[in-house]
N, C-alpha and C positions, 0 to 999 in steps of 0.2 A: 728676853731674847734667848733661844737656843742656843750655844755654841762652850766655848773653852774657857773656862774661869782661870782669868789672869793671874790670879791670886798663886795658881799654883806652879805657875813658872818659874824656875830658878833667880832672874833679874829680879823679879819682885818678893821673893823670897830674901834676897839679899840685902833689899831695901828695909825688911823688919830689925827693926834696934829691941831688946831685952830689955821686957818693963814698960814698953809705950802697948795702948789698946792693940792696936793692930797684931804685934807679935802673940800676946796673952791670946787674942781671937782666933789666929790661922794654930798656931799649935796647939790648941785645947780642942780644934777638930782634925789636926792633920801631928797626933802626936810621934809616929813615928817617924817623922822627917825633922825632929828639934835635933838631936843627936846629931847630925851629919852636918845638917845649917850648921849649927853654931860652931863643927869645926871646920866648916867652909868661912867662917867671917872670923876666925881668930888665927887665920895662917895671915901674916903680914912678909909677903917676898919685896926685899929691896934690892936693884939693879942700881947704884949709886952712877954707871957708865952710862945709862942712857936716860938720867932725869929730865935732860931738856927735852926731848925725843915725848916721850912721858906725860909732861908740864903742859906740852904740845895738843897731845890728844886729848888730855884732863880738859885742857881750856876751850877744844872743840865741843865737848860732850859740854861744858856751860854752858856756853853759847845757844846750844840747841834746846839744853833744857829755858832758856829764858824765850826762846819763841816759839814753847808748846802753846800759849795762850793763842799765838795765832791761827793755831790749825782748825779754830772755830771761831765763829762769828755772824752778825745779822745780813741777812739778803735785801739786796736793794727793792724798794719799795712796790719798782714798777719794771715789771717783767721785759727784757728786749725779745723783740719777735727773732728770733734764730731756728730753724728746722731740727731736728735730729741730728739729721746727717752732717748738716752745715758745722751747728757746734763741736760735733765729734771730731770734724776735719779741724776744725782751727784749735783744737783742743788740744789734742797729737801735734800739730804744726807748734803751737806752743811749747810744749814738752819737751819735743826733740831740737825746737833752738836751744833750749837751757840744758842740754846734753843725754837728753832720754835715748835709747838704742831701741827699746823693744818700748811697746805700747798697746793695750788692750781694755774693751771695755765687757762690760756680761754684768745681768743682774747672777747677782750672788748667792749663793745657797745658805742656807744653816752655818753648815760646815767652816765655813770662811770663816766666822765672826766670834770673838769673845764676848759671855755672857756677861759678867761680872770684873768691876776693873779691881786691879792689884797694888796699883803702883803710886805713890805720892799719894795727895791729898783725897782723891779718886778714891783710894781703898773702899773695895766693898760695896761702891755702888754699880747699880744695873748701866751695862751700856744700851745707850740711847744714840741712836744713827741717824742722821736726815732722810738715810732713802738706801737702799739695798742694789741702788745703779752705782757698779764700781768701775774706775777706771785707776788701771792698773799698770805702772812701768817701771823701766830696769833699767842703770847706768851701770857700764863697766867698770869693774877695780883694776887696775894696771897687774899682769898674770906677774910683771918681773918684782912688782914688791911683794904681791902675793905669795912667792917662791921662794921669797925670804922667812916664809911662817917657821917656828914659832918668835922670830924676833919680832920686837914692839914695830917695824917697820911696816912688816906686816897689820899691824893694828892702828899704825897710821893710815894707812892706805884705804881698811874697812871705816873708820869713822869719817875719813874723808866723803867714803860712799854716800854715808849717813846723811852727811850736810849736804850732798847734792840733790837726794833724788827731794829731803824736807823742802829744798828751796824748789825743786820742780812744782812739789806738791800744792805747798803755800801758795803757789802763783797762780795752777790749776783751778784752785779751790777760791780763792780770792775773783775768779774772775770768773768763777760760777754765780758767785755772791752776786758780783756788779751787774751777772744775769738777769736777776732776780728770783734765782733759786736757792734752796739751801744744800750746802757743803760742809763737809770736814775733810781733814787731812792726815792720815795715820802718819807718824813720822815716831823715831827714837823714842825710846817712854811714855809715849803716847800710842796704843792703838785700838783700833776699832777691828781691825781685821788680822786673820793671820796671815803673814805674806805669803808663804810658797802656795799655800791653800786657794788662796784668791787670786795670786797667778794663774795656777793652774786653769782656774775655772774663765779667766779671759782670756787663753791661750799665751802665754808667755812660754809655755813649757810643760816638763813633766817634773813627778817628784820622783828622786833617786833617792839609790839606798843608803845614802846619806843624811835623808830625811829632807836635803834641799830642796830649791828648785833647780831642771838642771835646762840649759835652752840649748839649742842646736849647734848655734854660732858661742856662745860663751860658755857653754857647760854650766858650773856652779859659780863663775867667778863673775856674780852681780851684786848687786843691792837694789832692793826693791820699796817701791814708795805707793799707796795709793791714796787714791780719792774717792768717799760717797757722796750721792749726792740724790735729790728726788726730777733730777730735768731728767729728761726723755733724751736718750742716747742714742745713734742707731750702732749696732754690734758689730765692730771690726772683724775682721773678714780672717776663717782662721786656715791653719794649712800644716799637714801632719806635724806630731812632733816627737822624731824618734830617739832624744837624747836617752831617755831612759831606759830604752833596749839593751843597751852596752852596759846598765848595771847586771843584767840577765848574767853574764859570762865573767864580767868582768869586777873583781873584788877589791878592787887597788887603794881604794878608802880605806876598807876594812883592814886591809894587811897592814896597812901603814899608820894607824892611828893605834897613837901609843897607850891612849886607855883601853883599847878595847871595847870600844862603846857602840861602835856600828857592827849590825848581825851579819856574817858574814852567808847565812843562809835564804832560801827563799821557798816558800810555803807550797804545799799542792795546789791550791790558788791565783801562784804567779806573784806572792807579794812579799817585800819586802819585809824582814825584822823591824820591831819596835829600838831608836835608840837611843842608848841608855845616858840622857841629859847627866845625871849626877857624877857618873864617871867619866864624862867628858868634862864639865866644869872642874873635878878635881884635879886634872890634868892642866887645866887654865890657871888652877889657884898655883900650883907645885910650879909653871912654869912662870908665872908672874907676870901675866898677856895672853891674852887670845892664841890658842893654839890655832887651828887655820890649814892644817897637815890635808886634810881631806878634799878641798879645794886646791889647795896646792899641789897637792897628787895625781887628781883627776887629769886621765888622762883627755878629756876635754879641753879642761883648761890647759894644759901642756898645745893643745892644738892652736890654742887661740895664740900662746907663746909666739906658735913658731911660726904662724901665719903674720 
């Protein structure tokens, strides 16, 4: 399949140990990034004041890694008669009980998807998808912990994200299954799609120059979960979306992010700089938690604040 080899994202980067196949494999083609990995996994930052805090979110990130297994599995035997339209509607109805805000479906392009997976036992194998019909949604993060970035509070609140929209996903996908269709469900460590990409492309939003997603009503201060699948969906109904006009004029990420890792320019084109992941993560290792400054700045999310 076309798309982003996982391999070469920072998370899964981080996941290589010195000396197992995997590490020997990605740095004997990707030698120029050993040097900076390996003093990205040898800074060890201790906050002895907020361990429980910490312990906290360590034991959610468990958690979620013990129910990647369920974001795939067999489809019921015998197909229920449901429409398009019908499933889409109850699909979404379901979603936004278990606290979905935004919800969209679109087959998906290329672009959306990662080729090759990175991460855990996966390393290195081709991703394989049930079906290029995605449905796509977004739970809010609370703007006032988020305000709190770069404290781990702040990164309470993002893995909180995590665990909701998996459990939206898992449910989604699960009752695609008892359809009798096939599903999966991208969630934490596990995915099949790139999120803001595959938002995009079901109208959740635009990407900003932040590189997020950025939506009308929330800005950037979401988390995003999707589902593929091969049933026939019919395509939610979509309706401008001008959040990412305001990165046009407006640089307040850039100014404010203390790597300096968002391009503060924009192309003859109309488009946004590339940014620059590894000096953003160095700013995550130095600060010992998710920095978070760029969402918390946006003056979107300031909107969502104060609404």
């Amino acid at each position: 399949m076309a798309g982003f080899d996982e391999r070469d994202t920072l998370f899964s980067r981080m996941e290589l140990h010195a000396g197992s196949p995997q590490y020997d494999d990605y740095y004997r083609r990707n030698p120029e990034r050993k040097a900076r990995d390996d003093a990205f996994r040898a800074i060890q930052t201790e906050f002895p004041d907020t361990i429980a805090l910490r312990s906290m979110i360590d034991a959610t990130f468990s958690l979620l890694e013990k129910m990647r297994p369920l974001a795939r599995g067999m489809a019921a035997s015998e197909r229920c008669k449901v429409s398009p339209e019908e499933g889409t509607a109850l699909l979404q109805a379901c979603a936004e009980s278990y606290g979905a805000v935004l919800f969209g479906t679109a087959q998906l392009g290329d672009a959306c998807f990662y080729s090759t997976r990175g991460r855990g036992d996966e390393y290195g194998q081709p991703v394989e998808v049930p079906g290029k019909q995605g449905i796509v949604f977004a739970v809010t993060m609370n703007p006032e912990e988020i305000a709190e970035a770069p404290n781990p509070r702040a990164a309470a609140e993002v893995v909180n994200g995590y665990m909701r929209v998996a459990v939206i996903g898992l449910v989604v996908a699960e009752t695609i299954r008892q359809w009798g269709w096939n599903a999966s469900c991208t969630m934490d460590g596990r995915a099949d799609v790139v999120w803001p990409v595959a938002a995009r492309f079901a109208g959740l939003g635009s990407i900003g120059r932040s590189g997020l997603l950025l939506t009308d009503d929330y800005g950037p201060c979401v988390r995003l979960g999707a589902v593929l699948t091969d049933m026939p969906l019919s395509r939610t109904p979509r309706k401008p979306c001008t959040a990412s006009n305001l990165c046009l004029t407006c640089k307040k990420c850039a100014v404010m992010c203390p790597a300096k890792a968002i391009d503060d320019t924009i192309s003859d084109k109309g488009q946004f700089g590339k940014v620059d992941d590894d000096a953003c993560f160095a700013k995550w290792k130095e600060y010992g938690t998710d920095c978070g400054l760029c969402i918390a700045n946006c003056p979107l999310t300031r909107k969502s604040f104060n609404d």
